[in-house]
C-alpha atoms as one frame of an Amber mdcrd trajectory, in Angstrom:
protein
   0.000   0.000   0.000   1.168   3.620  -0.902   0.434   5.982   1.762   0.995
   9.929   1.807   2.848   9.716   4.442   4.397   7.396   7.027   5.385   7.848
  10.734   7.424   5.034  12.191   6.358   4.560  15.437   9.676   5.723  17.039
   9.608   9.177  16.017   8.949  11.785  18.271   7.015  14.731  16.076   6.123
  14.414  12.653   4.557  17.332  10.025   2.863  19.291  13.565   1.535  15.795
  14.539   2.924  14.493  17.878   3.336  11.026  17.810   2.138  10.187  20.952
  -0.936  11.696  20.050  -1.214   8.879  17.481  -0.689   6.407  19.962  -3.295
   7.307  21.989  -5.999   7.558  19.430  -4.723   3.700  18.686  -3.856   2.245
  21.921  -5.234  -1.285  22.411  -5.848  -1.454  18.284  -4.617  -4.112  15.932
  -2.196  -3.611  12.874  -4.853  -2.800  10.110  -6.958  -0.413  12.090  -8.063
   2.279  10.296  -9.352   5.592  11.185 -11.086   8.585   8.690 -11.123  12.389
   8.761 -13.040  14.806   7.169 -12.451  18.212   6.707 -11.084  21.245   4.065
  -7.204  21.524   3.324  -5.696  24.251   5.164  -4.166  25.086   1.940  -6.562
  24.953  -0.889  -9.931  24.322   0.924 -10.375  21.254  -0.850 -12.912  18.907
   0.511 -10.350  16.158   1.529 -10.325  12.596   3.752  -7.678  11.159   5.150
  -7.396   7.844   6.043  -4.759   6.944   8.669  -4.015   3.197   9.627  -2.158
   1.491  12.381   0.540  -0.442  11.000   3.286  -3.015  12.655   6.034  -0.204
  12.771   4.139   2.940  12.463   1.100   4.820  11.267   0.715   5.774   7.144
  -1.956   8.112   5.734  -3.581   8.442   2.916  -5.106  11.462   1.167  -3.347
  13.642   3.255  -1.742  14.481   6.168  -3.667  16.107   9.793  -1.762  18.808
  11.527  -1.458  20.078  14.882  -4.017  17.539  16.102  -6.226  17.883  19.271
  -9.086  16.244  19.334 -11.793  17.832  18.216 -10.057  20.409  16.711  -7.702
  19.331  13.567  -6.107  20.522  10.327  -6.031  19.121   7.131  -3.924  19.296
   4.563  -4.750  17.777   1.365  -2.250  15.252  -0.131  -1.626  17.449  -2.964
  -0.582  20.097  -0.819   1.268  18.024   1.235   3.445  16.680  -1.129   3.994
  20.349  -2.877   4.916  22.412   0.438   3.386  25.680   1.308   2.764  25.995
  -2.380  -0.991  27.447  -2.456  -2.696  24.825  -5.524  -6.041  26.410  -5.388
């Protein structure tokens, strides 16, 4: 599977995600567990889900990437955008 990104599950802050953060929204969940957010891109305001799933070593996401995340509040950024920087693509 190609994801958008990937955190390994070692690293300490990733892209304005902390990785504990991700490891709390996944404790006690299998390998394969999969979890979906909705929301604009920060960037372009494109209507965008990502997908992030639990895997053996890390976490990888797909459509995107989620910034500075506290639940409830999040960011989105589209994968687009993600890959191209803080390049505006609207």
């Amino acid at each position: 599977m190609e994801y958008s990104a990937y955190w390994m599950a070692q690293e300490i802050d990733s892209v304005g995600m902390k990785i504990e953060t991700l490891h709390g929204i996944f404790h006690g969940k299998n390998p394969g567990h999969t979890l979906e957010y909705q929301g604009k891109c920060c960037v372009c305001a494109k209507e965008t889900i990502v997908s992030i799933t639990k895997t053996s070593s890390g976490y990888g996401f797909i459509g995107g990437v989620i910034h500075d995340f506290e639940a409830p509040n999040f960011i989105i950024k589209c994968d687009v955008c993600f890959h191209q920087g803080s390049k505006k693509t609207a």
